[in-house]
N, C-alpha and C positions, 0 to 999 in steps of 0.2 A: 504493500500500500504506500502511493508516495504520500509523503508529510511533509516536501517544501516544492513553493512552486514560485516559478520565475516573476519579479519583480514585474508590474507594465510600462510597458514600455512599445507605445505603438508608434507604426512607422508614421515618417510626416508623406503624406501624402497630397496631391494639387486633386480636389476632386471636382472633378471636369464630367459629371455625369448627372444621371436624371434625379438624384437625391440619395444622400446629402449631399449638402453644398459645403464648402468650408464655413466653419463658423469664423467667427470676426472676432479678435481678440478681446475686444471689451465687452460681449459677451460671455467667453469664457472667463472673463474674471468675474463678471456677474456671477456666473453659476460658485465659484468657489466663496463667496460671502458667506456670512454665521446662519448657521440655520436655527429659525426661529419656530415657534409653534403654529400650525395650521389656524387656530385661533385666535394668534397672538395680535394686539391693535397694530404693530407694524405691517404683519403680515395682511391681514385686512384694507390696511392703508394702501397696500403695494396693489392688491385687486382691483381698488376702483380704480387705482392709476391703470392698469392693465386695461381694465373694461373700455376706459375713455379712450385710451390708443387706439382699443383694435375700433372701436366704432368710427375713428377717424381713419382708420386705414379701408378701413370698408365702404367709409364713404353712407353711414347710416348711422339712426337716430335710437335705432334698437334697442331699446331696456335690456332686452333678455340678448347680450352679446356677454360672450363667455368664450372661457379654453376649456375644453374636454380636457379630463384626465389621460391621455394618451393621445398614438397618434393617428394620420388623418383618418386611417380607417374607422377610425371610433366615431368622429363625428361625423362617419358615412351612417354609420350605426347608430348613431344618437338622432340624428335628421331623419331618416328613414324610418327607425323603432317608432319615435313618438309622432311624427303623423302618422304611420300605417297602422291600420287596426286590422286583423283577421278578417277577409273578404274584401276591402277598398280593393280599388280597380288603382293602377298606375300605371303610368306609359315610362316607360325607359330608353332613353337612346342611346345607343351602341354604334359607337365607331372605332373603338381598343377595347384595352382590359378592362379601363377602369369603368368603361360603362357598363361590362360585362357583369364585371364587380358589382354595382350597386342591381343590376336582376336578382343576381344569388341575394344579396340583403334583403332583398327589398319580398323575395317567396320563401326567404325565411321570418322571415316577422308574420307571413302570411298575405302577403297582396296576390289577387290575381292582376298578373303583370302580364302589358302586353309590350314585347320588343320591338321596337321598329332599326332598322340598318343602313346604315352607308358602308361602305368601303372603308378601310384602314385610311387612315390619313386625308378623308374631304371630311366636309361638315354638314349639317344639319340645316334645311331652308323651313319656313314657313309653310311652303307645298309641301314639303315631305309629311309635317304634324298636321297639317290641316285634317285630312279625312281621319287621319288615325284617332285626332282629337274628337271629330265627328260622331264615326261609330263607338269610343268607349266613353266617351265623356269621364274620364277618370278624375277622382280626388289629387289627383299629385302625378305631374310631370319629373321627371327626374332627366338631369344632364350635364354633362362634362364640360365646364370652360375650355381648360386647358388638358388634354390629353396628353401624358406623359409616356402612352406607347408612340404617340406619330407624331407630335410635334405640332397638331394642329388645334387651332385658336377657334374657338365658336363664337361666333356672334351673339350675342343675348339677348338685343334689346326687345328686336321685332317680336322674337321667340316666346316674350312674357309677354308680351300685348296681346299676342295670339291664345297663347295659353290661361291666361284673366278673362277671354272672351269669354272661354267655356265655364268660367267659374272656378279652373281649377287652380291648386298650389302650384309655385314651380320651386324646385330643389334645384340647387346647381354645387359640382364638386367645382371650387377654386381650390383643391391644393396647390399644382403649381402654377393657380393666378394669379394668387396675392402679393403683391409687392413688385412683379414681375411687370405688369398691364394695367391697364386702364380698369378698375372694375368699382359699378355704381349700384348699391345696393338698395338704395333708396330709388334711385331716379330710377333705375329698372325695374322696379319693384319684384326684386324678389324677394322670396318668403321665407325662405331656409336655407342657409349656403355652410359649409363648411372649407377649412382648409387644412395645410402642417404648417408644423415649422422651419421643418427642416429644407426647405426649397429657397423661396426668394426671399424669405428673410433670414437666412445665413444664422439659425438655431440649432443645437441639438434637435434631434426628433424627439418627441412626446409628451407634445401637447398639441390639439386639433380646436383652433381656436373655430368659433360657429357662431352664426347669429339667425335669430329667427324672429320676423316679423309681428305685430299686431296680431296680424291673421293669423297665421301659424301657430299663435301661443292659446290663442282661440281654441283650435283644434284639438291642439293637445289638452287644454284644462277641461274639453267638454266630452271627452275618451268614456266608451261605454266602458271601456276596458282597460287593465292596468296593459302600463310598458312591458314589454315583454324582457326588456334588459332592468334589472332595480338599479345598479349601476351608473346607466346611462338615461335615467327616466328623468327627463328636463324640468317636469312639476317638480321635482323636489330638489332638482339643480335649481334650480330658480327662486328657496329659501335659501341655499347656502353663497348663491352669487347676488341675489338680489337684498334687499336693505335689512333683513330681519338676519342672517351669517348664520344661521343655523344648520350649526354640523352635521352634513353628508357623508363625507371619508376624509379621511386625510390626503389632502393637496399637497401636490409635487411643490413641497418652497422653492430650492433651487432652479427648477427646470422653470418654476413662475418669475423669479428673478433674471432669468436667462431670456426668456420673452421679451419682458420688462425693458427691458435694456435694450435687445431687439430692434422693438415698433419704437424706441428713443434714437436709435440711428437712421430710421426710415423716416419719420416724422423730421430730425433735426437738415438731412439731406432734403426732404420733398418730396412728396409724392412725383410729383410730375418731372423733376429732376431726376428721381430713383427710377421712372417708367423711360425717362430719352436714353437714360446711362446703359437699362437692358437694349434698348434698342438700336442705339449708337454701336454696340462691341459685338452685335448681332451682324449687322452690314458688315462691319471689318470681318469677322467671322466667315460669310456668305462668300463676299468678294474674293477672300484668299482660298477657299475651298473651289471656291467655282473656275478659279485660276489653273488649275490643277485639274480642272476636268470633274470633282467631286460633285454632284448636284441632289437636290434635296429632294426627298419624300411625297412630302407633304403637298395638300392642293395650294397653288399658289394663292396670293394674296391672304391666308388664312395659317401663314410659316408664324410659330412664337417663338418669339426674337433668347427666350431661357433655355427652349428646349428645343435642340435643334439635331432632325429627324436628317440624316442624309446616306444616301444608296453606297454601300460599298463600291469598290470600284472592279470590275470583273475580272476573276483569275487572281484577287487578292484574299492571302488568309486572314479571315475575319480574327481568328480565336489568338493566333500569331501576333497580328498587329495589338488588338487589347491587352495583351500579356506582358508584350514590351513596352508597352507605354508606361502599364503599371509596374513595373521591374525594372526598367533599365531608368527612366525617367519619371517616375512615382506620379504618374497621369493617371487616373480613375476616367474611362466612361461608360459609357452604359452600350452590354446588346441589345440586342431585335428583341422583341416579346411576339410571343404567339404568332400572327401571319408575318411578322416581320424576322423573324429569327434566320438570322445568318444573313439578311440584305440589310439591314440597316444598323449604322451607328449613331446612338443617341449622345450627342454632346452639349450637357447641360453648362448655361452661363450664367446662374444664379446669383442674385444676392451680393455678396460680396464677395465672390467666385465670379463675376461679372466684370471683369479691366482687364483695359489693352494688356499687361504682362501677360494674363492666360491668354487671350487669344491669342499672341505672339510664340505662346511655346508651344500651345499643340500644334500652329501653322509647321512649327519647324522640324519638331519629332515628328509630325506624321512625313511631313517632303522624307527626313533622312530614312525612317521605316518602308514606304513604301517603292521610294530606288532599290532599298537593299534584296525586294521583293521583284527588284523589273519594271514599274510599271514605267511608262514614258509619259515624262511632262518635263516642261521646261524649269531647272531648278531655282531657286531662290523665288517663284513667280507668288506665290500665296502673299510671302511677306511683303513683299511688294505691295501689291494689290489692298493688303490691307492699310498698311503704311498710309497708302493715296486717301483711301477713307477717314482715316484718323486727322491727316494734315486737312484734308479739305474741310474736315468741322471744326479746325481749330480758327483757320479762317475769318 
């Protein structure tokens, strides 16, 4: 039986994938502060600060805006659990995993769910839910902002007007939306969104910050039937986050001060600052890949600038190149999932994993990885290319 074990000691790694992101230093120093009592009035103190952030980074007025105790899958589970009651009808759109993802949630709470499809990597129009919305007239639309198997960005806004037509809720997953894009929770009116943290705002994972509407909270307080998760049952999240602090479980301190400190980098930089920054290192990104012949997945005009879906290049080894990235040059990105497995490489530019250095050093590890493999393109052209992008905004 061993009785010592190696001190930690984890390697530093650039993580240049679909999540984590690298955390930003003065969140990790957040996270190492004195841990205080889940009850304690500091700690309390530090929640409504928490609450006020994220309702500012969401762009809503929401009372009931909260971090789930874990991560984002929990507040897929927490959104999902308390409006579905055994029998509601729901429509779910599926264009990756993670819309996949929220069907299985969403028929195990018990909804009869009906899927509707696009392709990997397009999105979702008004004609596509129209009729579907037609014949079920379901309680709760369910959908992915940001798809984090293909890189593709969904539009929202028309999609709620359409979907309020019928009377129904609409859920939308922003994990990796938040911080990343433009996203309006009010003005779009949506009713239930959740996200992570571990994405565009450059957190540890585990915590799934959510917020849920007027309407939504409606729903859930007027439930024939309890939540199916005790857990995750937002009536009674809702004494321990709302004015009355009456103890639910004990709350991650740490991982709330790591937040904390989080939406205080996002908020001190800008919203609208923090959404040009993804999108600015997004182009220089595109321009040096596309230089080299590398081109993207995803349906155009609908490319997010954090997570970026792009086609291996043929006759290159996928598993090869990710290896060495991560080994020779401590680069983290992400494979294909499900229809995309072994064509595409997801290269996340999260948060504060988001600046010219990263994009400069995959441009260059991948040029030297993929010569060493044959493929032909004209060398140093990425850097370049991106270089031009950078000077021209500086402008």
């Amino acid at each position: 039986m061993t009785t010592t074990f190696p001190e930690l000691n984890p390697p530093v790694r650039v993580l240049m994938g679909p999540g984590p992101s690298d955390t930003h230093p003065r969140v990790l120093q957040a996270l190492a502060k004195g841990t205080v009592g889940h009850l304690d009035p500091y700690y309390l103190e530090t929640m409504n600060g928490l609450q006020e952030m994220l309702r500012q980074v969401y762009r809503t007025k929401n009372p009931m805006t909260m971090a789930i105790s874990g991560t984002g899958s929990a507040g897929m589970e927490a959104v999902v659990d308390n409006l579905i009651e055994p029998g509601d009808k729901m429509i779910v759109c599926v264009n990756g995993v993670f819309g996949g993802r929220m069907v299985d949630v969403a028929q195990r709470a018990g909804a009869e769910v009906t899927k509707i499809e696009r392709p990997w990597g397009e999105v979702f129009t008004v004609d596509d839910l129209k009729p579907v919305l037609e014949s079920v007239r379901p309680k709760v639309v369910g959908i992915v902002m940001a798809e984090t198997s293909t890189g593709a960005w969904q539009p929202i806004e028309e999609i709620s007007k359409l979907v309020h037509s019928y009377n129904a809720l609409l859920a939308v997953d922003a994990v990796t939306a938040l911080g990343g894009i433009p996203l309006e929770v009010d003005a779009w009116n949506i009713d239930a969104i959740y996200s992570g943290t571990q994405k565009c705002l450059s957190c540890p994972p585990g915590l799934s910050p959510v917020s849920f509407s007027p309407a939504a909270m409606e729903k859930v307080m007027s439930r024939k039937t309890k939540v199916q998760s005790w857990y995750l049952d937002v009536s009674m999240l809702a004494n321990y986050w709302g004015q009355n602090r009456v103890y639910h479980h004990t709350g991650p301190i740490n991982m709330t001060y790591a937040l904390y400190e989080a939406l205080r980098l996002v908020l001190e930089e800008g919203l609208e600052k923090c959404h040009a920054r993804h999108a600015l290192n997004h182009k220089a990104l595109r321009a040096g890949l596309e230089a080299i012949g590398i081109k993207y997945s995803t349906q155009e005009g609908h490319i997010l600038p954090q997570l970026n879906a792009v086609l291996i290049p043929e006759g290159i080894d996928d598993a090869k190149v990710r290896g060495d990235l991560l080994n020779r040059f401590g680069i983290e990105i992400g494979a294909g999932l499900g229809a995309y497995k072994g064509k595409v490489w997801r290269i996340g530019l999260m948060g504060y994993g988001s600046r010219p250095a990263n994009v400069l050093l995959i441009l260059s590890a991948l040029e030297q990885l993929l010569a060493e493999q044959g493929y032909q393109f004209q060398r140093g052209a990425s850097i370049a290319a991106a270089t031009t992008v950078y000077q021209n905004a500086a402008k």
